[in-house]
PDB file of N, CA, C, O and CB in Angstrom:
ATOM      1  N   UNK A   1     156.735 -88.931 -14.622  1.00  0.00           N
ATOM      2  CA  UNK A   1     157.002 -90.355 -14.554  1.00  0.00           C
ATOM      3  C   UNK A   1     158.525 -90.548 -14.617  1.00  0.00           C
ATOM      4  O   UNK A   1     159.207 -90.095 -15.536  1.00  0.00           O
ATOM      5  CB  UNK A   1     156.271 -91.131 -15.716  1.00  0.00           C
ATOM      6  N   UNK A   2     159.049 -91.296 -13.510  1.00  0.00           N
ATOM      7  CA  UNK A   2     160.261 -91.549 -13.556  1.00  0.00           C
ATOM      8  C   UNK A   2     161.065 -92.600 -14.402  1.00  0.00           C
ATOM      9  O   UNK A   2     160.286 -93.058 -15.238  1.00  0.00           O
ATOM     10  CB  UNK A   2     160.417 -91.701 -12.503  1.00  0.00           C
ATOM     11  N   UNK A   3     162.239 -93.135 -14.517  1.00  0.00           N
ATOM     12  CA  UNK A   3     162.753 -93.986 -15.188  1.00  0.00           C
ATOM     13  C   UNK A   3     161.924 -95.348 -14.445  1.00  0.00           C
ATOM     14  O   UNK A   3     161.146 -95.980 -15.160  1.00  0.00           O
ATOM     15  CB  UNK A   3     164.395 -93.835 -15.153  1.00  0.00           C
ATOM     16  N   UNK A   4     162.074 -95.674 -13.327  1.00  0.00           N
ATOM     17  CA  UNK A   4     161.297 -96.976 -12.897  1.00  0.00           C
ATOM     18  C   UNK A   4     160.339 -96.956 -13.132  1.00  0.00           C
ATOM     19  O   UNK A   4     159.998 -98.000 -13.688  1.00  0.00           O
ATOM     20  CB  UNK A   4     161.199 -97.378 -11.790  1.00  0.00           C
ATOM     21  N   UNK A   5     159.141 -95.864 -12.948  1.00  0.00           N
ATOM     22  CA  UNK A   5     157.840 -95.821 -13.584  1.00  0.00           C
ATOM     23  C   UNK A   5     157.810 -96.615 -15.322  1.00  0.00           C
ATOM     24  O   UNK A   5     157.326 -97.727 -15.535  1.00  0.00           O
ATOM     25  CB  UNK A   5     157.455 -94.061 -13.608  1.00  0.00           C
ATOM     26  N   UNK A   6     158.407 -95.776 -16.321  1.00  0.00           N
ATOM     27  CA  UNK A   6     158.545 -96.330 -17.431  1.00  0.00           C
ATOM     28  C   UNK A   6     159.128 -97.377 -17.659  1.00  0.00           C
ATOM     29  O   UNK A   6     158.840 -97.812 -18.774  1.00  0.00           O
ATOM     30  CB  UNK A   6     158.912 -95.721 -18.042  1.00  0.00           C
ATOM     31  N   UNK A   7     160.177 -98.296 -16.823  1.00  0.00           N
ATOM     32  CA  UNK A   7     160.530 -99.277 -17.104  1.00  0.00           C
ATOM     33  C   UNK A   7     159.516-100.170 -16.900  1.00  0.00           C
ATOM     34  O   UNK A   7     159.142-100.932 -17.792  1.00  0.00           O
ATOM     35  CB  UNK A   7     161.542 -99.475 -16.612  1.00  0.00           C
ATOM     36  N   UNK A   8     158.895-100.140 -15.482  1.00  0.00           N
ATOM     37  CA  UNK A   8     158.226-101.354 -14.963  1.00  0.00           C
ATOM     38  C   UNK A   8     156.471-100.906 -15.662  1.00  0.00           C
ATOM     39  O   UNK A   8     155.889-101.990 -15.718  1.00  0.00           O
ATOM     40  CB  UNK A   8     158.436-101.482 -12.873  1.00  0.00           C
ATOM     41  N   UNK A   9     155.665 -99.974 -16.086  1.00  0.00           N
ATOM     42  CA  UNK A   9     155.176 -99.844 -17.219  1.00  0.00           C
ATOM     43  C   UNK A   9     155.568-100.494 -18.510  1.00  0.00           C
ATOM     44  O   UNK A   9     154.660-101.191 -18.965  1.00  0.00           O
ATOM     45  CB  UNK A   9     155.213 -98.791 -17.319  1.00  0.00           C
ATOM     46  N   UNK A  10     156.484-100.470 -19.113  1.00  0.00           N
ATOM     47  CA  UNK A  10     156.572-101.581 -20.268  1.00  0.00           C
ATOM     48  C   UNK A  10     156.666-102.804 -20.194  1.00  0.00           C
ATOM     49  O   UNK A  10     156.431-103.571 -21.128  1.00  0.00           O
ATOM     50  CB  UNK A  10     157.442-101.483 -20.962  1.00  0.00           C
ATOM     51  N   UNK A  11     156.978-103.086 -19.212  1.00  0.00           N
ATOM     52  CA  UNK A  11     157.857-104.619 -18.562  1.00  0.00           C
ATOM     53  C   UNK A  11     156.304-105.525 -18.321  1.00  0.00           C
ATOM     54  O   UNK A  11     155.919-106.674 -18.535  1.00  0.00           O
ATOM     55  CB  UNK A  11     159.068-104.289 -16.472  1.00  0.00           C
ATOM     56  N   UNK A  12     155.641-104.099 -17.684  1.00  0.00           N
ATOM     57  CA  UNK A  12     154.231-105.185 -17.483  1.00  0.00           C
ATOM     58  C   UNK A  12     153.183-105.137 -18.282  1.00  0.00           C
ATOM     59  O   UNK A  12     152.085-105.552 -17.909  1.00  0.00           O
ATOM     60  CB  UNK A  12     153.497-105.050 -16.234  1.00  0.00           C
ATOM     61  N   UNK A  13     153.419-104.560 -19.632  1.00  0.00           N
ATOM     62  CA  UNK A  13     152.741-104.046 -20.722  1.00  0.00           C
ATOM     63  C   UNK A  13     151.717-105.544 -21.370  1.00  0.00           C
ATOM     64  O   UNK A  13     152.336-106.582 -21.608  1.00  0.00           O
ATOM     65  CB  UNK A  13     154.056-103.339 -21.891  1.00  0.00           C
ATOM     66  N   UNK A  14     150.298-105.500 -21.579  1.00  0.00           N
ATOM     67  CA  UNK A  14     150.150-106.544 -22.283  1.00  0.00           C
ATOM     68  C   UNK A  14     151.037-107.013 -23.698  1.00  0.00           C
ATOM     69  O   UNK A  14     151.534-106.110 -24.370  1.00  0.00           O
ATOM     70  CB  UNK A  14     148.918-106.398 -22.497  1.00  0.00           C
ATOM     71  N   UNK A  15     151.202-108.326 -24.089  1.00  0.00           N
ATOM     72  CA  UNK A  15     151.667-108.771 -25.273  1.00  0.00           C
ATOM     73  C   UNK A  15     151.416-108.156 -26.331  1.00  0.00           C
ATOM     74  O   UNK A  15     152.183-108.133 -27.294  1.00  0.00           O
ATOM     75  CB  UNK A  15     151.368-109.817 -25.475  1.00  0.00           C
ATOM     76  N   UNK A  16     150.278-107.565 -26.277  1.00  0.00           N
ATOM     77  CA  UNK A  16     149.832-107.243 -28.048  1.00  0.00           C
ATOM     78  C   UNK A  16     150.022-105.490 -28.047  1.00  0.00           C
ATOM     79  O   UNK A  16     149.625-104.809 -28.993  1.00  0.00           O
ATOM     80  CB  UNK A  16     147.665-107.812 -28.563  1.00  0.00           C
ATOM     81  N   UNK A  17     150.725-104.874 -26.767  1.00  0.00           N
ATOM     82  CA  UNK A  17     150.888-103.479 -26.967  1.00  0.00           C
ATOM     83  C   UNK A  17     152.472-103.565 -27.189  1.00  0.00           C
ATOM     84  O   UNK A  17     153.449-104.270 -26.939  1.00  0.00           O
ATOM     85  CB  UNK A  17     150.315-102.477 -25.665  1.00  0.00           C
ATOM     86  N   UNK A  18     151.863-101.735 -28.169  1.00  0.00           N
ATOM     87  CA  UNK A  18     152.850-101.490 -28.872  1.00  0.00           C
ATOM     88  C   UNK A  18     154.037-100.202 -28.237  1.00  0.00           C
ATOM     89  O   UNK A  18     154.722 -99.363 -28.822  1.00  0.00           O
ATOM     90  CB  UNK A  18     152.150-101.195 -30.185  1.00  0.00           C
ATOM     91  N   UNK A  19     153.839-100.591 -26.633  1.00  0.00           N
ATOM     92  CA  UNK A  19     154.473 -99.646 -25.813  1.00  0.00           C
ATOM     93  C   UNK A  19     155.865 -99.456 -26.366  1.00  0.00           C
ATOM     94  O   UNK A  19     156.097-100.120 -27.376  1.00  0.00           O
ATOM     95  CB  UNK A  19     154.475-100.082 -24.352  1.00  0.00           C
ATOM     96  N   UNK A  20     157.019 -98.548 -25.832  1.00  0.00           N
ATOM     97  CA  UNK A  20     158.078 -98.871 -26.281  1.00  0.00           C
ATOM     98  C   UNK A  20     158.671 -98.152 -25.059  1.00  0.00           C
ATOM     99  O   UNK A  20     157.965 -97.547 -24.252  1.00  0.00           O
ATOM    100  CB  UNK A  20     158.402 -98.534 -27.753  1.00  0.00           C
ATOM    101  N   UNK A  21     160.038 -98.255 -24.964  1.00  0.00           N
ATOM    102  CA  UNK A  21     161.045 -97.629 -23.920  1.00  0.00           C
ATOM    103  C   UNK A  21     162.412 -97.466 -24.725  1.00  0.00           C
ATOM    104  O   UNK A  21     162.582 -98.298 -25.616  1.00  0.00           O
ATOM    105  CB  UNK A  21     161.271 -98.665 -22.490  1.00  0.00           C
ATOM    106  N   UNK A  22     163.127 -96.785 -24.591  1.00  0.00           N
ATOM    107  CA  UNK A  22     164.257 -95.841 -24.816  1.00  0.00           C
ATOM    108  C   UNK A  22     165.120 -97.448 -24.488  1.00  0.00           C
ATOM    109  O   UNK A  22     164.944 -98.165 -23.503  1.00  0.00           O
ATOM    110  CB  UNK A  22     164.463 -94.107 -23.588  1.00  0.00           C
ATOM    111  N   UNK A  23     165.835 -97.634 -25.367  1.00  0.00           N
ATOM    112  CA  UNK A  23     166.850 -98.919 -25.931  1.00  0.00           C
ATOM    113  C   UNK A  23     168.292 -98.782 -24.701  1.00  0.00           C
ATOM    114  O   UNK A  23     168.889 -99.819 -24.411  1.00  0.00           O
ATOM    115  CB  UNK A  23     167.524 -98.521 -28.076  1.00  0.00           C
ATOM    116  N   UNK A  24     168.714 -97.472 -24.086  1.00  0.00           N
ATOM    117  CA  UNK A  24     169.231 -97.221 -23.425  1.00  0.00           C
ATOM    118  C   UNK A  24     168.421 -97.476 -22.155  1.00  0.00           C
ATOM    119  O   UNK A  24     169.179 -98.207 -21.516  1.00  0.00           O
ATOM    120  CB  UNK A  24     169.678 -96.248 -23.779  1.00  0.00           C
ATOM    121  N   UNK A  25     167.414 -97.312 -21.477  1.00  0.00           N
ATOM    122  CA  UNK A  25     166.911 -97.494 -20.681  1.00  0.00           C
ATOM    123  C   UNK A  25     166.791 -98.645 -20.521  1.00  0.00           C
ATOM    124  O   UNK A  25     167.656 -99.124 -19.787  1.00  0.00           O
ATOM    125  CB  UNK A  25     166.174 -96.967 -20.640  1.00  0.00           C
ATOM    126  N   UNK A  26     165.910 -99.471 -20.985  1.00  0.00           N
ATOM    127  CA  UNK A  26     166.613-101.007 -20.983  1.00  0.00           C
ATOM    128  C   UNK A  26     167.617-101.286 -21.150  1.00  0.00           C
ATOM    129  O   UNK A  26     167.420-102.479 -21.385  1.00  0.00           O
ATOM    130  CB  UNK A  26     166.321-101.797 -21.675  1.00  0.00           C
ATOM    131  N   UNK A  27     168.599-101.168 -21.230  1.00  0.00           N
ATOM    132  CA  UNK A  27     169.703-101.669 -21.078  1.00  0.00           C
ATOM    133  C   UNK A  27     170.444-101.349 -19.952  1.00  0.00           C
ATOM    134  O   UNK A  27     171.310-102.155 -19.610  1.00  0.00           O
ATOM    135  CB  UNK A  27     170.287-101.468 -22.024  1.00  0.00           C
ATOM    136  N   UNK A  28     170.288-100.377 -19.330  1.00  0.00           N
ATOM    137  CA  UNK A  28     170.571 -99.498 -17.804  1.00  0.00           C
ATOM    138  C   UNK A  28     169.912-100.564 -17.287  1.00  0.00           C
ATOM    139  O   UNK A  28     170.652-101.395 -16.761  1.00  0.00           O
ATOM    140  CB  UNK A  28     169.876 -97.751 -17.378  1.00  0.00           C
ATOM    141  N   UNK A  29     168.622-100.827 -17.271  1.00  0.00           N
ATOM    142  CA  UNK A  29     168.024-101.702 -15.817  1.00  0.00           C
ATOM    143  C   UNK A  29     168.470-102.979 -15.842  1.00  0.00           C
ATOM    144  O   UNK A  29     168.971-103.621 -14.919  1.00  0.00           O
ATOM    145  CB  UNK A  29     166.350-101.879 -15.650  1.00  0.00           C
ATOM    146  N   UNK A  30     168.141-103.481 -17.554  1.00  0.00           N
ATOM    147  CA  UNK A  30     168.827-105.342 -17.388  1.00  0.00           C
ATOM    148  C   UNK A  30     170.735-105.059 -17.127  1.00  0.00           C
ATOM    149  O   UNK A  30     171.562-105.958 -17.280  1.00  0.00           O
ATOM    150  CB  UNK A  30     168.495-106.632 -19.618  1.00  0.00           C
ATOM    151  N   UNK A  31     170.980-104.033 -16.835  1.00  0.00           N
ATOM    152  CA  UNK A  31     172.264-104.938 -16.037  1.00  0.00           C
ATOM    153  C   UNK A  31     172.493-104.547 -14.502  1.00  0.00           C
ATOM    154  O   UNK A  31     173.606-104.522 -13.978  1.00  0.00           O
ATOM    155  CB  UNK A  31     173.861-104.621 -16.828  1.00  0.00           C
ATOM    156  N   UNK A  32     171.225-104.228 -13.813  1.00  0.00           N
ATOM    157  CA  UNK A  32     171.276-104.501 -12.727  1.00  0.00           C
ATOM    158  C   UNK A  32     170.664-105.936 -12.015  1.00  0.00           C
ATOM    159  O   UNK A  32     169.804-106.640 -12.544  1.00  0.00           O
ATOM    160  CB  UNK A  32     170.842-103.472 -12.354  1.00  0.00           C
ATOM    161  N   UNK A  33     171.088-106.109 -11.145  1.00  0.00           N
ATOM    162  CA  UNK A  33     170.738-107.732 -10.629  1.00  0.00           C
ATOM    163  C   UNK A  33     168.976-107.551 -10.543  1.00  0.00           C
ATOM    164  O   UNK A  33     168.513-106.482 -10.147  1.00  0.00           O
ATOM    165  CB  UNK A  33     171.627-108.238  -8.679  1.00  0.00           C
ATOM    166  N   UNK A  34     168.053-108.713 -10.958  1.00  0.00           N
ATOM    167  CA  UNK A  34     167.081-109.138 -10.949  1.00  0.00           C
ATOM    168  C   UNK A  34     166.261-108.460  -9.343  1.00  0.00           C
ATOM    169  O   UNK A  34     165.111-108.046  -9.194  1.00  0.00           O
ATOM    170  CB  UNK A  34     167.374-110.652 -11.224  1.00  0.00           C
ATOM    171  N   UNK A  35     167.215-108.555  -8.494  1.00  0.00           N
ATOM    172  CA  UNK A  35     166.182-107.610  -6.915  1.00  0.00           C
ATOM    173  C   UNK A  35     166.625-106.326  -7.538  1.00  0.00           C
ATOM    174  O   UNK A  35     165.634-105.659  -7.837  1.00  0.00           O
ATOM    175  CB  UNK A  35     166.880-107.801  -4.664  1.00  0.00           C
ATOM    176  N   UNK A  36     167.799-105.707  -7.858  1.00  0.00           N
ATOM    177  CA  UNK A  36     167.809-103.797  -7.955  1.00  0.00           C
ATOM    178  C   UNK A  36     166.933-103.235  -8.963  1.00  0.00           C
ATOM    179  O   UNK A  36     166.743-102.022  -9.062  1.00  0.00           O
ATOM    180  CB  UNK A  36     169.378-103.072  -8.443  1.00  0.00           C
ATOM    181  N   UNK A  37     166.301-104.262  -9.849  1.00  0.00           N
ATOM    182  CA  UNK A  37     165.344-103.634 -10.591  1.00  0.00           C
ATOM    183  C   UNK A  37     163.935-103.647  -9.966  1.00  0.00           C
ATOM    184  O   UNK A  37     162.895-103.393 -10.573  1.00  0.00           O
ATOM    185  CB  UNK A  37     165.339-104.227 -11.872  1.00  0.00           C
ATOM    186  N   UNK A  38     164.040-103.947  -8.791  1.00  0.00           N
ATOM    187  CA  UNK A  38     162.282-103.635  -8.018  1.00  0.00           C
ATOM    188  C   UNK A  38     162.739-102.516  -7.247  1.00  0.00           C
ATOM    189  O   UNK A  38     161.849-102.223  -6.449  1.00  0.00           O
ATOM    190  CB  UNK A  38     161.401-105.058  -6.766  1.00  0.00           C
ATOM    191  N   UNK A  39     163.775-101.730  -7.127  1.00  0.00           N
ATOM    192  CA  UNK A  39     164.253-100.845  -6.276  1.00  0.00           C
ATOM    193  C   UNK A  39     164.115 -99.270  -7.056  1.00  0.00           C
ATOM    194  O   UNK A  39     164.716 -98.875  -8.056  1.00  0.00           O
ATOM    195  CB  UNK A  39     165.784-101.343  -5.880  1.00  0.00           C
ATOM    196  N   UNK A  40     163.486 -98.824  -6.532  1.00  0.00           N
ATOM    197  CA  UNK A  40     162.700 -97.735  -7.356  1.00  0.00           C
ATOM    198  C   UNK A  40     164.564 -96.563  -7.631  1.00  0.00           C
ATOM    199  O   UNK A  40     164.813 -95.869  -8.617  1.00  0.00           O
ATOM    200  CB  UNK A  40     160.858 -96.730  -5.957  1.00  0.00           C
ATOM    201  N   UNK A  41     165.193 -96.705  -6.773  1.00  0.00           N
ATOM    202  CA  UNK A  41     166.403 -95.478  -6.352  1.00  0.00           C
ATOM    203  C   UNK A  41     167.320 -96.202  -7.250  1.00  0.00           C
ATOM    204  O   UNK A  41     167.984 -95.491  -8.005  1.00  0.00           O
ATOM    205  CB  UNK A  41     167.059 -95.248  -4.460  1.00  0.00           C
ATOM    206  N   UNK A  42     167.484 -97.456  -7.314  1.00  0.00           N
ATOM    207  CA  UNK A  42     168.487 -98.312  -8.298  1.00  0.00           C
ATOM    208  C   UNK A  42     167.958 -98.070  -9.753  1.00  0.00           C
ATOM    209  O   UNK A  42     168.746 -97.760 -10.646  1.00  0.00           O
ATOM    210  CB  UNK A  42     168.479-100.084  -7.947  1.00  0.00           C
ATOM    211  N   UNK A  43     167.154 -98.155  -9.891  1.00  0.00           N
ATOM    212  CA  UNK A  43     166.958 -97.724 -11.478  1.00  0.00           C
ATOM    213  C   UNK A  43     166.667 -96.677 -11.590  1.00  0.00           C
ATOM    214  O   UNK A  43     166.388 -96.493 -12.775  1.00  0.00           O
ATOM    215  CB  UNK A  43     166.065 -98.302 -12.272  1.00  0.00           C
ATOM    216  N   UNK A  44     166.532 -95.649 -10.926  1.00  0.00           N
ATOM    217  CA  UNK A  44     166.661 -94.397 -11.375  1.00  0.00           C
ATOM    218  C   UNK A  44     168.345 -94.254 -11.789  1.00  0.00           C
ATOM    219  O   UNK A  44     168.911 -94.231 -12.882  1.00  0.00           O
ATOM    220  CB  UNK A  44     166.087 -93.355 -10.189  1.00  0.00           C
ATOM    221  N   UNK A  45     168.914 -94.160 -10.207  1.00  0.00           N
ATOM    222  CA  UNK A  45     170.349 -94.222 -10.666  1.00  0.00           C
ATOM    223  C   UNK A  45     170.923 -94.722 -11.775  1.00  0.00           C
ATOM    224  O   UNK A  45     171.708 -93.898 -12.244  1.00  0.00           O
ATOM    225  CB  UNK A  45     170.947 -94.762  -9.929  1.00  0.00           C
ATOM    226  N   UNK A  46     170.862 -95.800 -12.445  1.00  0.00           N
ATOM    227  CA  UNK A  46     171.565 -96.477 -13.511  1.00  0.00           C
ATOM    228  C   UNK A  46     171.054 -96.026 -14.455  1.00  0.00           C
ATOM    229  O   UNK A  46     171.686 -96.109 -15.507  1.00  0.00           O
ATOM    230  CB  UNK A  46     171.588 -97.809 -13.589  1.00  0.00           C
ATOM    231  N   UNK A  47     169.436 -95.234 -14.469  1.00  0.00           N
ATOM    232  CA  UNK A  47     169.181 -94.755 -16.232  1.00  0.00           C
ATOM    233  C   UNK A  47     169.830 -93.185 -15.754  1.00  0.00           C
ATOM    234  O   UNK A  47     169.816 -92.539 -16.802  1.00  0.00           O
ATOM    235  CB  UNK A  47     166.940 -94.736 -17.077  1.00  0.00           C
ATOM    236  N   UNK A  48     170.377 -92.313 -14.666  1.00  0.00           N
ATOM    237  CA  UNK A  48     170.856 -91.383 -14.490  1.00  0.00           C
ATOM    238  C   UNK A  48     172.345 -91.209 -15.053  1.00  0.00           C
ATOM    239  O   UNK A  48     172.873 -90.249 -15.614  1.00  0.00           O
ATOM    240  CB  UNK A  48     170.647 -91.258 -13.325  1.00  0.00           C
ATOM    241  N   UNK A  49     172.961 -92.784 -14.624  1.00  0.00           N
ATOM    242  CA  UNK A  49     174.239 -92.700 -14.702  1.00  0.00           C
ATOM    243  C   UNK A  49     174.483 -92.819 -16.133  1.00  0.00           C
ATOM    244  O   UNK A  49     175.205 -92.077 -16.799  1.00  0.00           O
ATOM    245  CB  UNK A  49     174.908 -93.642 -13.871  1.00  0.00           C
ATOM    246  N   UNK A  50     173.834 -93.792 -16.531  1.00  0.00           N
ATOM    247  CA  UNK A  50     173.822 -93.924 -18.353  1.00  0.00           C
ATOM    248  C   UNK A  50     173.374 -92.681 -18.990  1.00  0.00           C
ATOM    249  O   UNK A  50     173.975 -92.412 -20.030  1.00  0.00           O
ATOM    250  CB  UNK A  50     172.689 -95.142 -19.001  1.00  0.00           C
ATOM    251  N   UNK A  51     172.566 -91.950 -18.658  1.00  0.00           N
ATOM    252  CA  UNK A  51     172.214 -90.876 -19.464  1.00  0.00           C
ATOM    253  C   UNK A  51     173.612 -89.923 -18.991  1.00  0.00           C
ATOM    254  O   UNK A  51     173.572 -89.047 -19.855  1.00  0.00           O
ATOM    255  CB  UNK A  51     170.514 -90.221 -19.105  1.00  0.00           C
ATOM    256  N   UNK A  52     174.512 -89.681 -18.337  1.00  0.00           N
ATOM    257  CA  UNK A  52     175.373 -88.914 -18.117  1.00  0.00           C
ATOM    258  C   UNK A  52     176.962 -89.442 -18.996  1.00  0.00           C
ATOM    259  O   UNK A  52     177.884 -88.710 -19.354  1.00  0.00           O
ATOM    260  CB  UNK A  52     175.327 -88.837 -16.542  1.00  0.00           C
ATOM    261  N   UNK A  53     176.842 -90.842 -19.139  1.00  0.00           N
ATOM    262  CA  UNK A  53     177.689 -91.454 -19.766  1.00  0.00           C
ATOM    263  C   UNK A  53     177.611 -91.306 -20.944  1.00  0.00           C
ATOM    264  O   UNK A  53     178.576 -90.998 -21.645  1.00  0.00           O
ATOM    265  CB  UNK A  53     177.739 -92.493 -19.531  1.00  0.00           C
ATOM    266  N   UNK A  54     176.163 -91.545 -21.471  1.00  0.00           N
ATOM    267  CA  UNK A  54     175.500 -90.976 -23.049  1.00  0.00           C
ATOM    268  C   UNK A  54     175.845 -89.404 -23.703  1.00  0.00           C
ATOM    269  O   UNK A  54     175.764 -88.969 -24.852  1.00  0.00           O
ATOM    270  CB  UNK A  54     173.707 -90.933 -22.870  1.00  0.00           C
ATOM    271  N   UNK A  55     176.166 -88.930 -22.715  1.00  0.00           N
ATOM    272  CA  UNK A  55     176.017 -87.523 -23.142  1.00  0.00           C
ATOM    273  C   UNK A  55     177.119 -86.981 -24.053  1.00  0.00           C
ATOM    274  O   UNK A  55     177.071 -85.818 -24.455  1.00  0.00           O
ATOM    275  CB  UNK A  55     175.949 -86.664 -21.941  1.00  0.00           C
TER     276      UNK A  55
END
């Protein structure tokens, strides 16, 4: 499962689950514009680039 897999998995998670995602990972996707987060290659990239920045 990729970074977009797990993002858009939590994102569409019911209310009462107790899913979670990596605090860095969200934060990689919400600062791409509202269309690059349906873009499967854009959020890979940005949780790629952050995890390389993280390091």
């Amino acid at each position: 499962m990729d970074a977009f897999d797990r993002f858009w998995q939590w994102a569409d998670k019911p209310l009462d689950s107790l899913l979670t995602i990596e605090a860095e990972l969200h934060r990689a996707v919400m600062e791409l514009a509202p269309e690059e987060r349906l873009i499967r290659e854009s959020v890979n990239r940005a949780a790629a680039k952050n995890e390389r920045e993280n390091c």
